[in-house]
C-alpha positions as CSV (number, residue, x, y, z in Angstrom):
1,X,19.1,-27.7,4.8
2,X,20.9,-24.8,6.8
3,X,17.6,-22.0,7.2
4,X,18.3,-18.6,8.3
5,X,15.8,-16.3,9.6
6,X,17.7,-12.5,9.4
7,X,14.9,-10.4,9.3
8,X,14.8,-9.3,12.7
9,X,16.7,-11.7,16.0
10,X,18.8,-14.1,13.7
11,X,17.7,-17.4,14.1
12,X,18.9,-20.6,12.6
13,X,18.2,-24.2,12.3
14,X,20.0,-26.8,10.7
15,X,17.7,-29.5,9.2
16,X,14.4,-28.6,11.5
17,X,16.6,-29.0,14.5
18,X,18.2,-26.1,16.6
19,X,21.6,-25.1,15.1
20,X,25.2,-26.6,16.9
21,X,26.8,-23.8,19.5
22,X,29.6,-23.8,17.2
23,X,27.6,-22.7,14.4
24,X,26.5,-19.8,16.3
25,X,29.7,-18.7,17.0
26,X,30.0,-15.1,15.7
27,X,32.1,-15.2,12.9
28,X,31.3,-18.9,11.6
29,X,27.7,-17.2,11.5
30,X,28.5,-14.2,9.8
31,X,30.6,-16.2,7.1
32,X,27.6,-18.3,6.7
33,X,25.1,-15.4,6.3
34,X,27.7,-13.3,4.0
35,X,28.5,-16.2,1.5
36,X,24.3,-16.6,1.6
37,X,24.0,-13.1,0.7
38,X,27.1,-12.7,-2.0
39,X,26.2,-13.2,-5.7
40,X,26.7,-16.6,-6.8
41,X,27.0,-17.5,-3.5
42,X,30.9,-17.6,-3.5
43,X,33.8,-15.5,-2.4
44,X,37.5,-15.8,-2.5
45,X,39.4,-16.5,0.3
46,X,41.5,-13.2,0.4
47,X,38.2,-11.2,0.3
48,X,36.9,-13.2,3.2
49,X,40.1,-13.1,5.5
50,X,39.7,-9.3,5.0
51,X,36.1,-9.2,5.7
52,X,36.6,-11.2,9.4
53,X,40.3,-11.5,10.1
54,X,41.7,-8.3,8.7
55,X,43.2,-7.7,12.7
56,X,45.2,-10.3,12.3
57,X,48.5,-11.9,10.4
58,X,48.1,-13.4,7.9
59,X,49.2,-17.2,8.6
60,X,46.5,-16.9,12.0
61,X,44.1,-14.9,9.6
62,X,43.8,-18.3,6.9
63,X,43.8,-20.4,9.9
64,X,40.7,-19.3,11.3
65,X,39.0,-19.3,7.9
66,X,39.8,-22.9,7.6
67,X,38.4,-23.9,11.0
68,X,34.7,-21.9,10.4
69,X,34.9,-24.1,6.7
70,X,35.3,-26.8,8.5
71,X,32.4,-26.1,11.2
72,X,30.1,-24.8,8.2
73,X,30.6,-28.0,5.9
74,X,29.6,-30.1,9.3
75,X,26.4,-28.5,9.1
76,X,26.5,-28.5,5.3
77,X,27.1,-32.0,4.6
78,X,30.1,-32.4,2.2
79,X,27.6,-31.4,-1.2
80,X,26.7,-28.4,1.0
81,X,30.0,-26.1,1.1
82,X,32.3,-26.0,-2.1
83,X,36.0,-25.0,-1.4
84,X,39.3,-25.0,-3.0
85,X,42.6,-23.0,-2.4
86,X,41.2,-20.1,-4.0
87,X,37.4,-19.7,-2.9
88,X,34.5,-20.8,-1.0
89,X,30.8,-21.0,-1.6
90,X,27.8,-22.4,-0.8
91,X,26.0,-25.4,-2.9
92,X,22.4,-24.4,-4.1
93,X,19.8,-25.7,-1.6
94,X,22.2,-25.9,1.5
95,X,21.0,-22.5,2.8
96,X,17.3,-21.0,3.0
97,X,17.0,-17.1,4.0
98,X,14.2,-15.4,4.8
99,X,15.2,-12.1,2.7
100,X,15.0,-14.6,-0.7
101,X,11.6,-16.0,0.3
102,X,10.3,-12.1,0.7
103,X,12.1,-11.1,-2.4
104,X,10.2,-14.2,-4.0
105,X,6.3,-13.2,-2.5
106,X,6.8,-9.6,-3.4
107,X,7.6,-10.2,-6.7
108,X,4.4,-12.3,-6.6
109,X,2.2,-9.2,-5.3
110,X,1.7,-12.2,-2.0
111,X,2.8,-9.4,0.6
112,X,0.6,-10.9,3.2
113,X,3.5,-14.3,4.4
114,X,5.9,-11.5,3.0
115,X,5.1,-9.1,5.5
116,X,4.8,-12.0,8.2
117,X,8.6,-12.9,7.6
118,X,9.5,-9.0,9.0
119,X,10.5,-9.4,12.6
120,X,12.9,-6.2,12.9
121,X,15.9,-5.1,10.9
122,X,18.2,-7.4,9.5
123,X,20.0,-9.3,11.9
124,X,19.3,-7.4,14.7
125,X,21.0,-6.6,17.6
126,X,24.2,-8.5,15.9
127,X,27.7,-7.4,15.4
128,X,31.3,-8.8,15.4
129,X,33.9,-7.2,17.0
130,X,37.6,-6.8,15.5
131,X,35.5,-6.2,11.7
132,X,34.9,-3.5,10.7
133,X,34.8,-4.1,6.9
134,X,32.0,-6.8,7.8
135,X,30.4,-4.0,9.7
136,X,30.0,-1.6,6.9
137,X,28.5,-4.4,5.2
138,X,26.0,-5.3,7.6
139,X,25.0,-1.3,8.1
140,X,24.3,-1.7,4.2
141,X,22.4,-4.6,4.5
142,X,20.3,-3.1,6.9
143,X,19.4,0.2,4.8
144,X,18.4,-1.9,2.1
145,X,16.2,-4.0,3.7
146,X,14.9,-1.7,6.1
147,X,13.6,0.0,2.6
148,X,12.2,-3.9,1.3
149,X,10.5,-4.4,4.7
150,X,8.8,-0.9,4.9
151,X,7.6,-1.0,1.1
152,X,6.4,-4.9,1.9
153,X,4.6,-3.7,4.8
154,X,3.0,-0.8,3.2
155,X,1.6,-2.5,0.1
156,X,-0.1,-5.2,2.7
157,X,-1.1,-2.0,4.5
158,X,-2.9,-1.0,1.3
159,X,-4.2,-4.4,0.4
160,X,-5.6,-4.6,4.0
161,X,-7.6,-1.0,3.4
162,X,-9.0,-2.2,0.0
163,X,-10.2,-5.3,1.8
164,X,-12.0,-2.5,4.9
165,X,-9.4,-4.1,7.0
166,X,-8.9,-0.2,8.7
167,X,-7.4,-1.6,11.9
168,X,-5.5,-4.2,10.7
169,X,-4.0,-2.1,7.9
170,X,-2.7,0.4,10.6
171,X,-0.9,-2.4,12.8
172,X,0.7,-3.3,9.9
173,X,1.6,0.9,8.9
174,X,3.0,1.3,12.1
175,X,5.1,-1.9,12.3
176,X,6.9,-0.1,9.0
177,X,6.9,3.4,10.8
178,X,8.6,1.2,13.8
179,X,11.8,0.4,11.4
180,X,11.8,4.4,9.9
181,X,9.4,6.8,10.6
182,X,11.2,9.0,7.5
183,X,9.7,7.3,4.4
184,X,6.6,9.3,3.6
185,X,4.8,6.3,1.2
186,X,4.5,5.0,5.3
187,X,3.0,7.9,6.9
188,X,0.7,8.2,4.0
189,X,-0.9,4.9,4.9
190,X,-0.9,5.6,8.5
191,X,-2.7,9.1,7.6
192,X,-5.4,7.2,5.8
193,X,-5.8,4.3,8.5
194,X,-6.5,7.0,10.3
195,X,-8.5,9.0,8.9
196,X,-11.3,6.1,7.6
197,X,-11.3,5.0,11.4
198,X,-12.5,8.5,12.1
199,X,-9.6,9.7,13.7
200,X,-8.7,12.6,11.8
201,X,-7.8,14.4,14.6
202,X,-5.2,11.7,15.5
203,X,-4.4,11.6,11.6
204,X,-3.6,15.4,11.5
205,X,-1.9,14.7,15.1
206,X,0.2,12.4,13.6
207,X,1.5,15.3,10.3
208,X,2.0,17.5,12.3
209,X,4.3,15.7,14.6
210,X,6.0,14.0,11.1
211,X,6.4,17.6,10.3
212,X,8.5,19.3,13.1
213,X,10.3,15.7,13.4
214,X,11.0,16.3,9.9
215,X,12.4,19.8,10.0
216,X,13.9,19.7,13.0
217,X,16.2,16.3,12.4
218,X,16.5,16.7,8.9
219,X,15.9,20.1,8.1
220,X,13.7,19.1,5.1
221,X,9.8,19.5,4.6
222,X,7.1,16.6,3.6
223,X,6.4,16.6,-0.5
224,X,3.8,18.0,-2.2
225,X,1.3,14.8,-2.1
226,X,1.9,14.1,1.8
227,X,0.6,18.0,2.2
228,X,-2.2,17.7,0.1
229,X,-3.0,14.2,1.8
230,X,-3.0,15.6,5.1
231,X,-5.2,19.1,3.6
232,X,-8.0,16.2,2.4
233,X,-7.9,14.8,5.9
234,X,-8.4,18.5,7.0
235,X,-11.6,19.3,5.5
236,X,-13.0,15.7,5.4
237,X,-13.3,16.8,8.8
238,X,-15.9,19.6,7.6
239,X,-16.9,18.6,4.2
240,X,-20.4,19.3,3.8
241,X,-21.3,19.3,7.8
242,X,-23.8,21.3,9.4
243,X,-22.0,23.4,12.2
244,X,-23.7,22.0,14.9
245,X,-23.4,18.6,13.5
246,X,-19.6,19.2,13.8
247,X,-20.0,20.3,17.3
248,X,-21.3,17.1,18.2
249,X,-19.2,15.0,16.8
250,X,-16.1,16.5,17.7
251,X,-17.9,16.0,21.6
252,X,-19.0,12.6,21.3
253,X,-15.6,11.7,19.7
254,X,-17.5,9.6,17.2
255,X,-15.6,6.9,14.6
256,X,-17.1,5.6,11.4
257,X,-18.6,2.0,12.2
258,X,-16.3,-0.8,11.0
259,X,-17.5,-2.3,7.9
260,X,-18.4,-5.9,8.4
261,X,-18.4,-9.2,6.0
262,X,-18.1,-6.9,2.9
263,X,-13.8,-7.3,1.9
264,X,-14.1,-8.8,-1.0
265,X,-17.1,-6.5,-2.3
266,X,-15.1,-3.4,-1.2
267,X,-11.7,-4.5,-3.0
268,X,-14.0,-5.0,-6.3
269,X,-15.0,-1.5,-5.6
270,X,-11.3,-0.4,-4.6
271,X,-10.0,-2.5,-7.6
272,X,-12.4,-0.7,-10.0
273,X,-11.9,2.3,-8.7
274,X,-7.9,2.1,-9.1
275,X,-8.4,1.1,-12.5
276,X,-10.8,4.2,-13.7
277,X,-7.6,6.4,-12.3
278,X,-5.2,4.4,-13.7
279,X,-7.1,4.0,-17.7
280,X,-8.7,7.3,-17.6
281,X,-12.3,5.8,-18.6
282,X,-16.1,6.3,-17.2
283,X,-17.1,3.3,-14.9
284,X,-20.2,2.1,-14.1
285,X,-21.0,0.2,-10.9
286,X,-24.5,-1.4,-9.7
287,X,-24.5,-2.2,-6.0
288,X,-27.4,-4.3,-5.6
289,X,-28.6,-6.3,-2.6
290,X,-31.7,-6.7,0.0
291,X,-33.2,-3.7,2.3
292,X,-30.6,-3.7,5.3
293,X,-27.7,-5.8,3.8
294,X,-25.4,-2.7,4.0
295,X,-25.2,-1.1,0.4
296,X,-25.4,2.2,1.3
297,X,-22.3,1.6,4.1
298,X,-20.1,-0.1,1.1
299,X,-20.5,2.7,-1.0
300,X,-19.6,5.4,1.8
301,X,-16.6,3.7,2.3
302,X,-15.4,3.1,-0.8
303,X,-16.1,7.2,-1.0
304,X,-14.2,7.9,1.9
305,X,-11.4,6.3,0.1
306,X,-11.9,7.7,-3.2
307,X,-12.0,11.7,-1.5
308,X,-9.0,10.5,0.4
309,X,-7.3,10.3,-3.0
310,X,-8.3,13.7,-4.2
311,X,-11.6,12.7,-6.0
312,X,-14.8,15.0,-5.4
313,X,-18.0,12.9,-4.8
314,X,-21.4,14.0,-6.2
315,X,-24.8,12.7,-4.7
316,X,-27.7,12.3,-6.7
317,X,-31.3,11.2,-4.5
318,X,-34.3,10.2,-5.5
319,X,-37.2,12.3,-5.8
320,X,-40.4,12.3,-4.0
321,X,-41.8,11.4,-7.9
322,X,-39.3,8.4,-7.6
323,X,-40.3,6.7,-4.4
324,X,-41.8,3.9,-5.8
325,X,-39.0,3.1,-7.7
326,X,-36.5,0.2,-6.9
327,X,-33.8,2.3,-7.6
328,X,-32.3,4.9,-4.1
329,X,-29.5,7.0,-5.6
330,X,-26.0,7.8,-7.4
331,X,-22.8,8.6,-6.7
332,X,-20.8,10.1,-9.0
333,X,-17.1,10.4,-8.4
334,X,-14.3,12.5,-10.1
335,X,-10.5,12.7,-9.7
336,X,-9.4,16.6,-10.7
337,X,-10.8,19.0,-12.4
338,X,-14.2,19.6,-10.4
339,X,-14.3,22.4,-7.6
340,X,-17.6,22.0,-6.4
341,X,-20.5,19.0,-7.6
342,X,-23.1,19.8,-9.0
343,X,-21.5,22.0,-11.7
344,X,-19.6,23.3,-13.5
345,X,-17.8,26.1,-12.2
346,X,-13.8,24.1,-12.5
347,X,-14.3,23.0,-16.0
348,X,-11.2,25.0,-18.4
349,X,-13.6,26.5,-21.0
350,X,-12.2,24.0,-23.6
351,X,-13.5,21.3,-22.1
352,X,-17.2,22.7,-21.3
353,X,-17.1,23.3,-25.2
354,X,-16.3,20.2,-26.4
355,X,-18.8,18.4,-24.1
356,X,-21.4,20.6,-24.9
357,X,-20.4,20.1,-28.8
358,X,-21.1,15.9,-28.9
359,X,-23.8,16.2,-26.0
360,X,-26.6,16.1,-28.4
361,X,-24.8,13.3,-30.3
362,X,-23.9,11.1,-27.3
363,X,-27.1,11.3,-25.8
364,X,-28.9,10.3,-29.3
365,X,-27.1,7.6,-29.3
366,X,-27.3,6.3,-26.0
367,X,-30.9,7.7,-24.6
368,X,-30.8,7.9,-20.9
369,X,-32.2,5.1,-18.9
370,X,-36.0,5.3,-17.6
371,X,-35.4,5.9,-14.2
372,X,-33.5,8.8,-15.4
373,X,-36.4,10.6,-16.9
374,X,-37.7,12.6,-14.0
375,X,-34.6,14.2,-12.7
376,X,-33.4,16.2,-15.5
377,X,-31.0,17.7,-13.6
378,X,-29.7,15.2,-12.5
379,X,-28.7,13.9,-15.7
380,X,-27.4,17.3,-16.5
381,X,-25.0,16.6,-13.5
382,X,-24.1,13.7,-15.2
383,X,-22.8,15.0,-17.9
384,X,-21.3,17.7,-16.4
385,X,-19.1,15.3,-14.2
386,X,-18.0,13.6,-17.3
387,X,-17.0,16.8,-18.6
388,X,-13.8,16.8,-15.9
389,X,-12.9,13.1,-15.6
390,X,-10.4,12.7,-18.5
391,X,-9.2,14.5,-22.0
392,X,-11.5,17.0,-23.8
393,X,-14.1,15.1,-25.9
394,X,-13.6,11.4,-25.1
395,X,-15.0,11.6,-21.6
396,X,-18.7,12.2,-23.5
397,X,-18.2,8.6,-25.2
398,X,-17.5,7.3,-22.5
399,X,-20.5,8.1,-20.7
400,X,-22.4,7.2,-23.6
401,X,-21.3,3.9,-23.6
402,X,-22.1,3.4,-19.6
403,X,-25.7,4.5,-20.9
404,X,-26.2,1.8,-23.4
405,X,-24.8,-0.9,-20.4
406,X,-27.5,0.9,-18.2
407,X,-29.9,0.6,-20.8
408,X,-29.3,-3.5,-21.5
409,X,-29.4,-3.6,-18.1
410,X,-32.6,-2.0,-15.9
411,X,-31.0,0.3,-12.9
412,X,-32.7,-1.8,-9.7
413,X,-31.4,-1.2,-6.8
414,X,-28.8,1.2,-4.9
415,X,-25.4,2.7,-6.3
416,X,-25.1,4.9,-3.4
């Protein structure tokens, strides 16, 4: 078994042992790697003596053909290399490469050994002098899986944020924005590593520089979602923040505390989250643990994540009436629609109708839970919220159901 590792430095070995010289020779590797890399694994002679001998005449041109054969079926074995006068090819399961394996794990959604297998851009550093056709190939090789490796490395960048791996998820953000800095999907991610470190000045840093990069190489702009992206991070900055408040923290240069022994709670949250955007639906979600265990800190980072996508969060608090209760607050969180919570101020007029038209029904039909009683408005909220989050009408049902779940099961502890 002949493996090949092309995703950065080229690297070979040939049955776990380090490859012959000969092997490594230049155009016996690049006949090796192209014939890996062709469909079917084959090519016909003529194509090949034009892809690596097209400088010379014709006779010298098959000759040296014949000699890298011969060095490749050495390392082959005889069942390894399949030749005849008209083409040659390589026998399934003589030659391993890397770019298959990533292929394989991405298709699989296992992007974490599929990012590990990115070292740099495909066979780096490597050329062969005297072919040029072989070059073209190579520099298209390259694009192509300079695009793979970046979208590999930004979906484990995104997997790594649902898990609260901030820190990690940005190594792996920038080791895409290392192989192009111009695909956006990239500097999204690196944007929100950013800002839920708390460094959203580095985040907006980091725009601005994309932009004038942008305009100045390219003479383009950054699309409609990176803007609004970088607008969120903007006022996240001052989203709710007493002036002062600001003014200290922009002194003390203070970043949000690394969330700790919660990644597989906080993908369930990211998971469930991604799912309500995806369906359209009203979702429900009990956080529920001792005093101290954290709840409160898992819930403000799944809604730093949630506003980072464009969603407007709502607070609910307890009362002083509800102190003794077991319960300590709500969240409510909406994608579009809502311009300021509590309220109703961004709902179309449609919409405000048609909610207020089944209210009385829904909430018949699923009464609100007990520790709902004393904050009326609060449950006016409620269904004010609901009135944004989808299509007119349905999102009223929807909430009505999450009532009767709330009502089989007491409200005990935090959903902050």
């Amino acid at each position: 078994m002949i493996v090949i590792r092309a995703l950065g430095p080229v690297d070979l070995s040939v049955d776990g042992t380090a490859a012959p010289a000969k092997l490594l020779w230049k155009k016996n590797l690049a006949l090796l790697i192209y014939l890996a890399r062709s469909p079917k694994r084959i090519r016909t002679r003529e194509h090949l003596i034009g892809l690596l001998w097209g400088d010379k005449p014709e006779e010298k041109a098959r000759h040296s053909l014949n000699e890298a054969v011969h060095v490749l079926r050495l390392c082959a074995g005889d069942d390894g290399l399949e030749s005849d006068p008209a083409q040659v090819g390589i026998a399934p399961g003589t030659v391993e490469l890397d770019t298959d394996t990533l292929e394989t794990l991405a298709a699989a959604g296992d992007y974490a050994p599929a990012a590990a297998l990115i070292h740099g851009e495909f066979l780096e550093g490597f050329s062969v002098r005297g072919a040029s056709e072989f070059d073209n190939w190579l520099a298209a090789e390259r694009q192509h899986w300079c695009r793979r490796s970046v979208d590999v490395l930004v979906r484990r960048a995104e997997q790594l944020l649902a898990a609260g791996k901030v820190a990690a998820a940005h190594d792996t953000v920038q080791r895409a924005r290392k192989l192009d800095w111009r695909p956006e999907t990239a500097l999204r991610t690196a944007l929100r590593t950013l800002a839920l470190a708390g460094d959203r000045a580095g985040a907006l840093a980091l725009f601005e520089e994309f932009v004038s990069r942008l305009s100045r190489e390219l003479g383009a702009e950054p699309d409609g979602e990176t803007y609004a992206l970088a607008e969120r991070v903007r006022l996240e900055r001052t989203w709710r923040l007493p002036r002062a408040v600001r003014e200290a923290e922009r002194r003390s240069g203070s970043r949000r505390a690394p969330l700790v022994g919660r990644a597989v709670e906080l993908e369930r949250l990211t998971d469930a989250w991604t799912a309500c955007r995806a369906k359209r639906r009203a979702t429900v979600i009990l956080i529920e643990g001792d005093a101290g265990a954290g709840k409160t800190r898992l819930a403000e980072e799944l809604v730093a994540r949630t506003r980072l996508d464009g969603a407007v969060v709502a607070a609910v608090r307890a009362v002083a009436a509800d102190q003794a209760d077991a319960w300590s607050g709500v969240f409510g969180i909406a994608r579009g629609g809502l311009l300021e919570a509590p309220g109703v101020a961004g709902a179309p007029p449609t919409r405000s109708r048609s909610c207020a038209a089944r209210r009385r029904s829904a909430r018949s039909a699923a009464p609100s839970p007990k520790c709902c009683r004393p904050w009326r408005t609060s449950s006016r909220w409620w269904w004010s919220w609901m009135t944004h989050s989808g299509s007119t009408g349905s999102p009223c049902a929807r909430s009505a159901q999450s009532s009767a779940t709330w009502r089989a099961r007491p409200w005990r502890s935090s959903s902050r």
